[in-house]
C-alpha positions as protocol buffer text, in pm:
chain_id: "A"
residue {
  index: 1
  type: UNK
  ca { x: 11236 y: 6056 z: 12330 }
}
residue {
  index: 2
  type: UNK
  ca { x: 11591 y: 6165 z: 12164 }
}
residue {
  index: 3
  type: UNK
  ca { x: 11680 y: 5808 z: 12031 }
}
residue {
  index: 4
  type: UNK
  ca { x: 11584 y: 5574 z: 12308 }
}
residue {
  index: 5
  type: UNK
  ca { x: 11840 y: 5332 z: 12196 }
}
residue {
  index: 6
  type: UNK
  ca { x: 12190 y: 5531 z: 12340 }
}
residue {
  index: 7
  type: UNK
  ca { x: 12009 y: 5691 z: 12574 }
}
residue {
  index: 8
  type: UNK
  ca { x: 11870 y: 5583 z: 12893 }
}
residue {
  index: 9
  type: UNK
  ca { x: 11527 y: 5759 z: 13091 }
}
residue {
  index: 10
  type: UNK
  ca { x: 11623 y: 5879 z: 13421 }
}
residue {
  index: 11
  type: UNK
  ca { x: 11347 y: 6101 z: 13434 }
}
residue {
  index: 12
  type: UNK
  ca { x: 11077 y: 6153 z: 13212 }
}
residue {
  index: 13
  type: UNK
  ca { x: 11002 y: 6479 z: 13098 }
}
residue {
  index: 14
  type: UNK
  ca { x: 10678 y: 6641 z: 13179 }
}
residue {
  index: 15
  type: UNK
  ca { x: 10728 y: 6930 z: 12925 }
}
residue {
  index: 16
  type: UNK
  ca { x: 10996 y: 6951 z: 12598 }
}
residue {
  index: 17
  type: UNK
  ca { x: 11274 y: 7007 z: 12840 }
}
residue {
  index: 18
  type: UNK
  ca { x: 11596 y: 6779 z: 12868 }
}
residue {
  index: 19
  type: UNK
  ca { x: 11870 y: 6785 z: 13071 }
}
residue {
  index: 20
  type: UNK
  ca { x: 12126 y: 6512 z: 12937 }
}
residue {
  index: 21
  type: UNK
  ca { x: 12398 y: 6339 z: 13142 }
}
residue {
  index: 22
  type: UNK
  ca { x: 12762 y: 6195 z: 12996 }
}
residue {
  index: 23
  type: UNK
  ca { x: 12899 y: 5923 z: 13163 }
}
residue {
  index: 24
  type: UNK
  ca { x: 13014 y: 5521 z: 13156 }
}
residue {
  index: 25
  type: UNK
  ca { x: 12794 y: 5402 z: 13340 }
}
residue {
  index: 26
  type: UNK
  ca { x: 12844 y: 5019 z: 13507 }
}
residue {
  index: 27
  type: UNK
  ca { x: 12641 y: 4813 z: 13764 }
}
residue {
  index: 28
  type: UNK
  ca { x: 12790 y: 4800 z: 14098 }
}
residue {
  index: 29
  type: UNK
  ca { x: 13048 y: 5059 z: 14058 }
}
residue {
  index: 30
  type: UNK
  ca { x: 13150 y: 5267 z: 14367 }
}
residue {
  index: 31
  type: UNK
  ca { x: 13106 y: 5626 z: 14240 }
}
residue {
  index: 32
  type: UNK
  ca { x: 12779 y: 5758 z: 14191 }
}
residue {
  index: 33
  type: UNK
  ca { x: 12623 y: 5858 z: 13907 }
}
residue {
  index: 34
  type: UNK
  ca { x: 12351 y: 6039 z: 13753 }
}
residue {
  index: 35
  type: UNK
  ca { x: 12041 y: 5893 z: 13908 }
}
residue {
  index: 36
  type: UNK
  ca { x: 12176 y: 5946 z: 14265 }
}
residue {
  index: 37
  type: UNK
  ca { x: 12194 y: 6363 z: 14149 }
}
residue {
  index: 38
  type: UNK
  ca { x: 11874 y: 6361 z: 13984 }
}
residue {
  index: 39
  type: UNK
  ca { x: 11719 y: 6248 z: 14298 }
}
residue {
  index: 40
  type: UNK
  ca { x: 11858 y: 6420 z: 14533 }
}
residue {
  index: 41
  type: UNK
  ca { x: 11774 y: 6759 z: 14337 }
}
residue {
  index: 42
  type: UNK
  ca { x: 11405 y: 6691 z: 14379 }
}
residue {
  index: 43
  type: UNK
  ca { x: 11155 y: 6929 z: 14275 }
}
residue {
  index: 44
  type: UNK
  ca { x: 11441 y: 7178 z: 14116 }
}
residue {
  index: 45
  type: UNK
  ca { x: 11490 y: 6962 z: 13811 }
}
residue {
  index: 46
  type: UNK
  ca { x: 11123 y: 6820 z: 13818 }
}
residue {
  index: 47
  type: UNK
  ca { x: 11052 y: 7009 z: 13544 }
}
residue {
  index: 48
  type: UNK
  ca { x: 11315 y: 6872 z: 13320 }
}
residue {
  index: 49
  type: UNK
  ca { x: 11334 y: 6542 z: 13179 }
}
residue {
  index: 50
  type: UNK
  ca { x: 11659 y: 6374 z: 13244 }
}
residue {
  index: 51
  type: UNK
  ca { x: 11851 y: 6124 z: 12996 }
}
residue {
  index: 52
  type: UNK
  ca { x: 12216 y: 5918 z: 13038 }
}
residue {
  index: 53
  type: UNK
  ca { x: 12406 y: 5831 z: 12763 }
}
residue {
  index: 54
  type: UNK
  ca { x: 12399 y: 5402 z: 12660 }
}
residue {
  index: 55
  type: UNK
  ca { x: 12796 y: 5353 z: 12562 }
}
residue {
  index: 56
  type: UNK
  ca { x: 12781 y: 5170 z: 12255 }
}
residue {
  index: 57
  type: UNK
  ca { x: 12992 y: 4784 z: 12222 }
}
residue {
  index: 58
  type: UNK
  ca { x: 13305 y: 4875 z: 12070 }
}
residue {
  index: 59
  type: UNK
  ca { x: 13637 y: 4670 z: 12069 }
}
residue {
  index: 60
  type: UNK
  ca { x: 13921 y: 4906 z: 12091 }
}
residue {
  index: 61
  type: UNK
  ca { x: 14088 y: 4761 z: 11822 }
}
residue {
  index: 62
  type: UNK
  ca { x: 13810 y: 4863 z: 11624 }
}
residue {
  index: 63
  type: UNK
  ca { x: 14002 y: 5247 z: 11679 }
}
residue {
  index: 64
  type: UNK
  ca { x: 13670 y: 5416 z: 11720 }
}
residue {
  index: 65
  type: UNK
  ca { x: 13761 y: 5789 z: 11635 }
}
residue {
  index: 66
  type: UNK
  ca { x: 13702 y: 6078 z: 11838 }
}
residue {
  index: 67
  type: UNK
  ca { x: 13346 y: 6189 z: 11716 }
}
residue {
  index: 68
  type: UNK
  ca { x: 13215 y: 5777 z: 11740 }
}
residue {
  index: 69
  type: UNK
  ca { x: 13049 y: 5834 z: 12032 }
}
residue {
  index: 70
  type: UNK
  ca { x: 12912 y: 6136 z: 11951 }
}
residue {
  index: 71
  type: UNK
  ca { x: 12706 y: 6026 z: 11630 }
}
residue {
  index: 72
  type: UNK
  ca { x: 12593 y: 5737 z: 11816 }
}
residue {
  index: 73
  type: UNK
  ca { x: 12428 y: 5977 z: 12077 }
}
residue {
  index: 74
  type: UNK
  ca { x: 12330 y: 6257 z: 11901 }
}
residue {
  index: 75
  type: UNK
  ca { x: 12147 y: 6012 z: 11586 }
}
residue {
  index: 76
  type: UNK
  ca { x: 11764 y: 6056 z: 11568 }
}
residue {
  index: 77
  type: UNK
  ca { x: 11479 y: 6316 z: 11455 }
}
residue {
  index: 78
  type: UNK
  ca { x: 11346 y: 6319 z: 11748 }
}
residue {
  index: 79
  type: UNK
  ca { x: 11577 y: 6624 z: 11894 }
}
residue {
  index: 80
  type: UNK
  ca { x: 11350 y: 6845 z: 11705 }
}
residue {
  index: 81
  type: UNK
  ca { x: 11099 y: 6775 z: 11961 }
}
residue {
  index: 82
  type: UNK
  ca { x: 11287 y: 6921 z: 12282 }
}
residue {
  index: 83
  type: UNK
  ca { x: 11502 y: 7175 z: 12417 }
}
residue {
  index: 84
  type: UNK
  ca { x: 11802 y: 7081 z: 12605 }
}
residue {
  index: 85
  type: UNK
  ca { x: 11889 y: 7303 z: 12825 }
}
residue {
  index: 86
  type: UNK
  ca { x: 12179 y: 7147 z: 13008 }
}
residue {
  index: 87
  type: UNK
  ca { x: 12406 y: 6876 z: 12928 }
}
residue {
  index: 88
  type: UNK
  ca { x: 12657 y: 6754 z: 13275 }
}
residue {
  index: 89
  type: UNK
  ca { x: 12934 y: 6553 z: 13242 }
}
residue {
  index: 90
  type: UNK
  ca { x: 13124 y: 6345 z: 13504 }
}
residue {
  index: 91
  type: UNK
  ca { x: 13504 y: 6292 z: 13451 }
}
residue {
  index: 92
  type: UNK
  ca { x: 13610 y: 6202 z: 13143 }
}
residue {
  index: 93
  type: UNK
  ca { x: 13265 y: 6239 z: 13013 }
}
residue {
  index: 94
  type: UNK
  ca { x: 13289 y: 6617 z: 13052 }
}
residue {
  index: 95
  type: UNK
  ca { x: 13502 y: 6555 z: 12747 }
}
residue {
  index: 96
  type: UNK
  ca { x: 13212 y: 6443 z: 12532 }
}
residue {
  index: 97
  type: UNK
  ca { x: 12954 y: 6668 z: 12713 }
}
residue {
  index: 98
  type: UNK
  ca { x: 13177 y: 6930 z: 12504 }
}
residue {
  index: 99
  type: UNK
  ca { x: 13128 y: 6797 z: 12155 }
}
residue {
  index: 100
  type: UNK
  ca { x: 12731 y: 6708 z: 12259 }
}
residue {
  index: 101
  type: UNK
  ca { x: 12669 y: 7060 z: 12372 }
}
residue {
  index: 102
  type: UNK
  ca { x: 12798 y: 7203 z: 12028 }
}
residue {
  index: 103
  type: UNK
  ca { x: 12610 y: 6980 z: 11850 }
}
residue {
  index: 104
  type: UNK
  ca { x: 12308 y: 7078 z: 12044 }
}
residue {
  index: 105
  type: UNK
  ca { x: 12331 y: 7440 z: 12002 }
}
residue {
  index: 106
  type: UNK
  ca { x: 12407 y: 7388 z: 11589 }
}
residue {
  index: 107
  type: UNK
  ca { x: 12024 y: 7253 z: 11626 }
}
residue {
  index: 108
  type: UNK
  ca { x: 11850 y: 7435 z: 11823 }
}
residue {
  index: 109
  type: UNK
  ca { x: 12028 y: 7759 z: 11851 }
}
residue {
  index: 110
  type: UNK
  ca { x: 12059 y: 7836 z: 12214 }
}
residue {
  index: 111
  type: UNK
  ca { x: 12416 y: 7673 z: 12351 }
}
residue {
  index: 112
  type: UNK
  ca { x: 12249 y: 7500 z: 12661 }
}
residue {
  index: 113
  type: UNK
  ca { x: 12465 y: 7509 z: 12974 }
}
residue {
  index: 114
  type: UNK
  ca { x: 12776 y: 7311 z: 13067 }
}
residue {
  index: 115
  type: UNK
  ca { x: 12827 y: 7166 z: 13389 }
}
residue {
  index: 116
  type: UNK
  ca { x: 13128 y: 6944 z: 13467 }
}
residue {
  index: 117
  type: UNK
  ca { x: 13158 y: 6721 z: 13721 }
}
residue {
  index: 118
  type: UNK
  ca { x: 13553 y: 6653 z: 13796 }
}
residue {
  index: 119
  type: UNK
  ca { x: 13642 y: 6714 z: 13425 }
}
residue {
  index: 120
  type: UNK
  ca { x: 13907 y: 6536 z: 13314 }
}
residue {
  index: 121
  type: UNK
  ca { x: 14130 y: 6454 z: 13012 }
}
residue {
  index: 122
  type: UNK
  ca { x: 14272 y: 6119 z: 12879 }
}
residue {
  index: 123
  type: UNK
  ca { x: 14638 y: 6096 z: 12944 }
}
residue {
  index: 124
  type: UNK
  ca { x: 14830 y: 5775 z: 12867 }
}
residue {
  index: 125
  type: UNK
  ca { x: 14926 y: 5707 z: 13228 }
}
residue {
  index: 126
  type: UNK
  ca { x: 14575 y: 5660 z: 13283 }
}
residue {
  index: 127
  type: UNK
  ca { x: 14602 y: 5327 z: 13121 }
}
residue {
  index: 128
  type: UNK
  ca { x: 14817 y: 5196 z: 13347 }
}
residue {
  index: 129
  type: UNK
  ca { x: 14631 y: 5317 z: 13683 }
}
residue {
  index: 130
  type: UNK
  ca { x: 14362 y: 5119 z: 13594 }
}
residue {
  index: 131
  type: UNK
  ca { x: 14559 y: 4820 z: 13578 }
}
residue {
  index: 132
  type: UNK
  ca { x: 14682 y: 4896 z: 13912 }
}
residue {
  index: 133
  type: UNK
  ca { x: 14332 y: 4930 z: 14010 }
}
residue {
  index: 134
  type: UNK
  ca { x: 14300 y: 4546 z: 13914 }
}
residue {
  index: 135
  type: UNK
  ca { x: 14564 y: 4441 z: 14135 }
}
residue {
  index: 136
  type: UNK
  ca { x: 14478 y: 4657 z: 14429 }
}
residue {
  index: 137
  type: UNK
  ca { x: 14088 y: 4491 z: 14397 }
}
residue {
  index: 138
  type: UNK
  ca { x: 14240 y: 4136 z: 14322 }
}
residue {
  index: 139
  type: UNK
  ca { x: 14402 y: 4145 z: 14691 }
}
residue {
  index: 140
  type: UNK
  ca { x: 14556 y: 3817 z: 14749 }
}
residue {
  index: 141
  type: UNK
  ca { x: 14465 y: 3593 z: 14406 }
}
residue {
  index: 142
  type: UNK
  ca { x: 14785 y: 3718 z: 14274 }
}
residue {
  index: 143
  type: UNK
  ca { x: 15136 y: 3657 z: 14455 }
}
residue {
  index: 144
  type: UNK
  ca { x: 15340 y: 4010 z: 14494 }
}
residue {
  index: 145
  type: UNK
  ca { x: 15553 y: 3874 z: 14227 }
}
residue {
  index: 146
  type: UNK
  ca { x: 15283 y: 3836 z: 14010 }
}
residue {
  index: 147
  type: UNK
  ca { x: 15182 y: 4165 z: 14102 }
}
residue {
  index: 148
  type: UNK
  ca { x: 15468 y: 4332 z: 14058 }
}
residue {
  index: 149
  type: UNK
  ca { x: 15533 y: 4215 z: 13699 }
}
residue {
  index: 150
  type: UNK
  ca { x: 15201 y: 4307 z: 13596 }
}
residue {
  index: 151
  type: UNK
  ca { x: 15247 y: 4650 z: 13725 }
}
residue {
  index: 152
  type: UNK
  ca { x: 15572 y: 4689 z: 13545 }
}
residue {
  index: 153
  type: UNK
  ca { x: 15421 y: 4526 z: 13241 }
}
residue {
  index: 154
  type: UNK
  ca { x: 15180 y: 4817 z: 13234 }
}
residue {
  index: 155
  type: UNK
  ca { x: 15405 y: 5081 z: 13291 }
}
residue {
  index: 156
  type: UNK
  ca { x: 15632 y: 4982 z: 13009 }
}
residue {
  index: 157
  type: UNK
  ca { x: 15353 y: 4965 z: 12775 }
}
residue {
  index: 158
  type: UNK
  ca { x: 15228 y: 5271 z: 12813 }
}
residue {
  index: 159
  type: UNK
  ca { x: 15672 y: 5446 z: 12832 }
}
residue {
  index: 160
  type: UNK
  ca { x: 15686 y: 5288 z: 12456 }
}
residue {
  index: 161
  type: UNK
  ca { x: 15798 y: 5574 z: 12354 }
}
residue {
  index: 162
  type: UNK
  ca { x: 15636 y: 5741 z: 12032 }
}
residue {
  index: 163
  type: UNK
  ca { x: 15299 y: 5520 z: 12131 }
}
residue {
  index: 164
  type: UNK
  ca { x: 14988 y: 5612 z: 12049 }
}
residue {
  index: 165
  type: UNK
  ca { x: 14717 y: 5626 z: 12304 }
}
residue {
  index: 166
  type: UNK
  ca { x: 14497 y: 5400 z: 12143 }
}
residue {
  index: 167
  type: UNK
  ca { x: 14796 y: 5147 z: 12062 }
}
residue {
  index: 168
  type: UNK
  ca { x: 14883 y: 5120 z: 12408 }
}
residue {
  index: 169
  type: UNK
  ca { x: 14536 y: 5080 z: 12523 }
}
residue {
  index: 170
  type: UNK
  ca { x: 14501 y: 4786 z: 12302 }
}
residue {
  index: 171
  type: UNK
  ca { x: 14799 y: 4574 z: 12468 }
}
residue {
  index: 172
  type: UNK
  ca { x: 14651 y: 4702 z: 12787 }
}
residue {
  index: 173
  type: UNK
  ca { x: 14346 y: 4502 z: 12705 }
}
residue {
  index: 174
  type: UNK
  ca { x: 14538 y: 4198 z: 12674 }
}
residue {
  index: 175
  type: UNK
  ca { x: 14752 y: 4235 z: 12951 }
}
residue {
  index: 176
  type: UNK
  ca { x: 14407 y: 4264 z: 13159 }
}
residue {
  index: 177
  type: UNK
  ca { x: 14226 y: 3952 z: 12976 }
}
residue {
  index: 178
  type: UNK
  ca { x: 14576 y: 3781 z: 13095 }
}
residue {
  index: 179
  type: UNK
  ca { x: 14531 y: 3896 z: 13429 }
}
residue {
  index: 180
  type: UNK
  ca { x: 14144 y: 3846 z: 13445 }
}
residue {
  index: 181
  type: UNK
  ca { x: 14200 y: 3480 z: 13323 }
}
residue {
  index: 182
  type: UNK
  ca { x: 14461 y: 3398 z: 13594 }
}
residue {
  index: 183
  type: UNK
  ca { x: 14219 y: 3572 z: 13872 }
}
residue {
  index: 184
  type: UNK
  ca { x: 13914 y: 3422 z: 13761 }
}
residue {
  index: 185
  type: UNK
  ca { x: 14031 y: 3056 z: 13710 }
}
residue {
  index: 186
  type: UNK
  ca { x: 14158 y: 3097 z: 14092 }
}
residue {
  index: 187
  type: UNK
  ca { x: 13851 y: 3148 z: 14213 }
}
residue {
  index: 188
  type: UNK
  ca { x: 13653 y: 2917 z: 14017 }
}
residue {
  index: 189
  type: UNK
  ca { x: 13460 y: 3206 z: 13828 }
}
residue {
  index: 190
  type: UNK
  ca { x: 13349 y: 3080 z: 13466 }
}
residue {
  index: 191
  type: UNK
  ca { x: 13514 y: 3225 z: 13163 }
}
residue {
  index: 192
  type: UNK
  ca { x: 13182 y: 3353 z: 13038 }
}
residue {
  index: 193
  type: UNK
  ca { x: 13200 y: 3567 z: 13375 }
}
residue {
  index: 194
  type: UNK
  ca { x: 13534 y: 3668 z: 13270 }
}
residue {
  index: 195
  type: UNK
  ca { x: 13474 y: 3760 z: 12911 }
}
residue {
  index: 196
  type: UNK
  ca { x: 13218 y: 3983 z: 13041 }
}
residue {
  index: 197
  type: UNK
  ca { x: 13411 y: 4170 z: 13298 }
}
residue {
  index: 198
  type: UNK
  ca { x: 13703 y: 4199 z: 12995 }
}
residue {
  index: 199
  type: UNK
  ca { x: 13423 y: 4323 z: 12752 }
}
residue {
  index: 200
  type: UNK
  ca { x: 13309 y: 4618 z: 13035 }
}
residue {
  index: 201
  type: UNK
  ca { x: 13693 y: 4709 z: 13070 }
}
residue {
  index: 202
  type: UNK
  ca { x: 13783 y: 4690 z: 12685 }
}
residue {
  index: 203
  type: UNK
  ca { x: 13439 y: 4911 z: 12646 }
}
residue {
  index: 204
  type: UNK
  ca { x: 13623 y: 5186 z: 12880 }
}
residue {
  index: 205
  type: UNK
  ca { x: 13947 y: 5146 z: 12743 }
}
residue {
  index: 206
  type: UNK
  ca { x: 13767 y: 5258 z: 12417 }
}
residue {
  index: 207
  type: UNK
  ca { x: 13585 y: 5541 z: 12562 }
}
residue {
  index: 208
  type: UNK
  ca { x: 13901 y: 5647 z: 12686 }
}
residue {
  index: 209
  type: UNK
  ca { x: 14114 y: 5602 z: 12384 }
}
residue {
  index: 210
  type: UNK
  ca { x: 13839 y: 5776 z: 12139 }
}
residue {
  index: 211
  type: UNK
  ca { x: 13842 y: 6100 z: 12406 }
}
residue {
  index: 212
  type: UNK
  ca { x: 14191 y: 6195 z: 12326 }
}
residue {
  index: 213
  type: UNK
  ca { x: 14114 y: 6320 z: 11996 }
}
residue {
  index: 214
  type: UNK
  ca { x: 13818 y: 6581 z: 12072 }
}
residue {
  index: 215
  type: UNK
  ca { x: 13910 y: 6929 z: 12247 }
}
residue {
  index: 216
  type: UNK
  ca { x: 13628 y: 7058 z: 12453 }
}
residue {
  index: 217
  type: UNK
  ca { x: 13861 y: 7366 z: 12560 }
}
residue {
  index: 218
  type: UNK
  ca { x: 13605 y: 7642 z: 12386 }
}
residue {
  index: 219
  type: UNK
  ca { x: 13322 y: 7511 z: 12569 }
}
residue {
  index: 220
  type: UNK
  ca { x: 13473 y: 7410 z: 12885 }
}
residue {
  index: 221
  type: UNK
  ca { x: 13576 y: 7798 z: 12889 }
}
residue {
  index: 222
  type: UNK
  ca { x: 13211 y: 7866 z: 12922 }
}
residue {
  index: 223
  type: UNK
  ca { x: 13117 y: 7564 z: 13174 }
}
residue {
  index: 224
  type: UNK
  ca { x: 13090 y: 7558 z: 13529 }
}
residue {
  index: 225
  type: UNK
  ca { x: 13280 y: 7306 z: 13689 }
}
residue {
  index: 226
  type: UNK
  ca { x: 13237 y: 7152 z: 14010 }
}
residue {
  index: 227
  type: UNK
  ca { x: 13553 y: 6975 z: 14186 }
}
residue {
  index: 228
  type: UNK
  ca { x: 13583 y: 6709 z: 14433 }
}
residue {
  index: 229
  type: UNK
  ca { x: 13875 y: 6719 z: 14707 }
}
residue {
  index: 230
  type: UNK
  ca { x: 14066 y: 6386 z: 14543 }
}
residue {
  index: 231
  type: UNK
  ca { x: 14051 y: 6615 z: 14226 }
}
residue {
  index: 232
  type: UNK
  ca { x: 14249 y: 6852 z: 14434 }
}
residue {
  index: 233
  type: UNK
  ca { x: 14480 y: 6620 z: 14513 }
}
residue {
  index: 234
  type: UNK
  ca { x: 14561 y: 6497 z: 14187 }
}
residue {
  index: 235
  type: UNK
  ca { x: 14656 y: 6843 z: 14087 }
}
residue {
  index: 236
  type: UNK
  ca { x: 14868 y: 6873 z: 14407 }
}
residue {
  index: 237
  type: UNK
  ca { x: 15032 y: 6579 z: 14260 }
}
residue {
  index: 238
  type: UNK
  ca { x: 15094 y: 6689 z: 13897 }
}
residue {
  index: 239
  type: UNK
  ca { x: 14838 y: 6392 z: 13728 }
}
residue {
  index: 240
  type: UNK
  ca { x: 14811 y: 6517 z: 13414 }
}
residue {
  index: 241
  type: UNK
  ca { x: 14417 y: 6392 z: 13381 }
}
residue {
  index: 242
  type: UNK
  ca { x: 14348 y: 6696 z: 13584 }
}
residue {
  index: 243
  type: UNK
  ca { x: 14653 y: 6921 z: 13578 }
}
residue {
  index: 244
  type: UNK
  ca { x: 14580 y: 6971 z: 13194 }
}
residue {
  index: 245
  type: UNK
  ca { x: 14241 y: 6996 z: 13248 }
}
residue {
  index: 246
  type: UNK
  ca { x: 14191 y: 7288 z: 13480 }
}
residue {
  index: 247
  type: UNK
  ca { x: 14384 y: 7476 z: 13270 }
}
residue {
  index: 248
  type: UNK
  ca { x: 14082 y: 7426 z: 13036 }
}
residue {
  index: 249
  type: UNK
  ca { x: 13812 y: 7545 z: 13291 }
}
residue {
  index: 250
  type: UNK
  ca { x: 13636 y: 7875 z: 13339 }
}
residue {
  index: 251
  type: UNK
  ca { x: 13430 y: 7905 z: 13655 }
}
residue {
  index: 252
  type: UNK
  ca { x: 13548 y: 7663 z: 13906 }
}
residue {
  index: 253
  type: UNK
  ca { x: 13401 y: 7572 z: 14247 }
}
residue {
  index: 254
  type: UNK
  ca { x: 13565 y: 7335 z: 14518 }
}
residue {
  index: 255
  type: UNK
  ca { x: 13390 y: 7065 z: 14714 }
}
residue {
  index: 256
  type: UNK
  ca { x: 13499 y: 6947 z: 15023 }
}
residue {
  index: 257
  type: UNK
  ca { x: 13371 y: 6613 z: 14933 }
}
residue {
  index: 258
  type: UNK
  ca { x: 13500 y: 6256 z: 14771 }
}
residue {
  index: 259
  type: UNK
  ca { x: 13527 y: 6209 z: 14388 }
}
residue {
  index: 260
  type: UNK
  ca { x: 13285 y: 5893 z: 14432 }
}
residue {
  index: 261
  type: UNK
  ca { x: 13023 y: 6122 z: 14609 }
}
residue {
  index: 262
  type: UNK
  ca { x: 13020 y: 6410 z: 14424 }
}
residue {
  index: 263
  type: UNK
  ca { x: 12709 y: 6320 z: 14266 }
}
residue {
  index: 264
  type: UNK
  ca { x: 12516 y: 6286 z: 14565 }
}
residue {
  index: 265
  type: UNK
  ca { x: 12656 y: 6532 z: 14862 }
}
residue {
  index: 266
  type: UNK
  ca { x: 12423 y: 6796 z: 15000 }
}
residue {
  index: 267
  type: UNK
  ca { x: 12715 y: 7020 z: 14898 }
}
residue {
  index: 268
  type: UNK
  ca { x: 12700 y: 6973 z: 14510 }
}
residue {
  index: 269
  type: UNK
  ca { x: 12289 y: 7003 z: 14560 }
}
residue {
  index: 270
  type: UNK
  ca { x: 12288 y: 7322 z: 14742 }
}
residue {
  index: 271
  type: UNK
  ca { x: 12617 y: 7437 z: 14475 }
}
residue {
  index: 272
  type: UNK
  ca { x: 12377 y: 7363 z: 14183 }
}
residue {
  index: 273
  type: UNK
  ca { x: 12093 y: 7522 z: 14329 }
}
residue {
  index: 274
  type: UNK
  ca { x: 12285 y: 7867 z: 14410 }
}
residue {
  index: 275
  type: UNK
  ca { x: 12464 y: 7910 z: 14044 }
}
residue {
  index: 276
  type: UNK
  ca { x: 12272 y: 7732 z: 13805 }
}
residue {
  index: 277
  type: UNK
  ca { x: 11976 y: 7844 z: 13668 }
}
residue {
  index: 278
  type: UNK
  ca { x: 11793 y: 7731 z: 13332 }
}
């Protein structure tokens, strides 16, 4: 298999056929994810193997640029081996699906197909949300003062104006470690715990901040894209993740169904079924 290392065996192939999947993956999150889809297509895809990218450890401070990710997927011989015929990405991976399927297609020669799941671009506000997504889980450890300042904290990190993406996303990270040490020693959770949770956040951060410098526009053109009804809602309210990037898709079709089950409603099953075929 393609470099077994920074990819991960959903499916095994029972032929030289590979469907690939772009996402940051993490135990216990509440989306779904790749595996969920793959099973619940059944014998469509049986003929297709079915890999998940492995995110490399990264600090963000490390400024990994935008093509980092990329080489670390796409080293190897072994690509010679198989034809890829598909390559989906969910959110912000349909960013990297992008640069993947080009890379593919320089190789082989046939441009496989490009299906995004809620595509979406990395916008400096971003940073922030997620932040905000810490308090909102943390409930009651912090005080609404405590809250409060954290939240403002965050936004004036990322309204530094003239800040670069990646800059801000660095002081994010420690404004998080802050927070996660505070949380975690009220709770009585070990700081080994903690460094770990901080080490899976700093890892997105990263994935993230890298993002912002690739342009999947000329591919996304091509790509079918399947949306969820929060990503509906996020263009109803001007978020620029998705406002700037449906005006990157080609052929669109909207789901009546969460962002966090996208990946394993009937809908997006029967969707894939009726307009995808490779």
């Amino acid at each position: 298999m393609p470099n077994e290392e920074s990819w991960s065996v959903v499916s095994v192939p029972t032929s030289n056929s590979l469907i690939l999947g772009v996402d940051f993956p993490a135990a216990g999150r509440r989306e779904a994810g790749f595996a969920d889809l793959v099973a619940k297509m059944g014998p469509a895809w049986s003929g297709h193997g079915f890999m998940q990218t492995t995110l490399p450890v990264v600090r963000v401070s490390e400024r990994p640029a935008g093509d980092f990710y990329t080489e670390h997927w796409m080293r190897g011989e072994d690509w010679e081996k198989y034809e890829v015929v598909a390559v989906l990405g969910y959110c912000l991976g349909g960013v990297y699906a992008a640069e993947i399927a080009e890379r593919i297609a320089e190789r082989q020669g046939p441009e496989p197909a490009v299906i995004l799941f809620d595509g979406q671009v990395t916008d400096i506000q971003l940073l922030a949300a997620e932040i905000n997504k810490m308090i909102a889980l943390a409930g009651p450890v912090f005080s609404e003062e405590e809250a409060e300042q954290s939240r403002k904290s965050a936004a004036e990190i990322v309204g530094t104006p003239s800040i670069r993406l990646v800059d801000a996303a660095i002081e994010i990270v420690e404004l998080y470690r802050d927070m996660a040490s505070t949380a975690f020693r009220r709770i009585g959770l070990s700081d080994a715990r903690r460094d770990e949770v901080v080490q899976l956040f700093e890892s997105y951060m990263s994935w993230l901040s890298a993002a912002v410098e690739l342009d999947p526009s000329r591919t996304w053109k091509r790509a079918l894209a399947i949306t969820s009804a929060d990503y509906a809602a996020l263009e109803k309210d001007g978020a620029a993740t998705a406002v700037n990037a449906t005006k990157m898709l080609g052929r669109r079709i909207s789901l009546d169904t969460s962002h966090a089950d996208l990946l394993r409603d009937d809908a997006t099953v029967r969707t894939l079924i009726d307009h995808v075929e490779f």
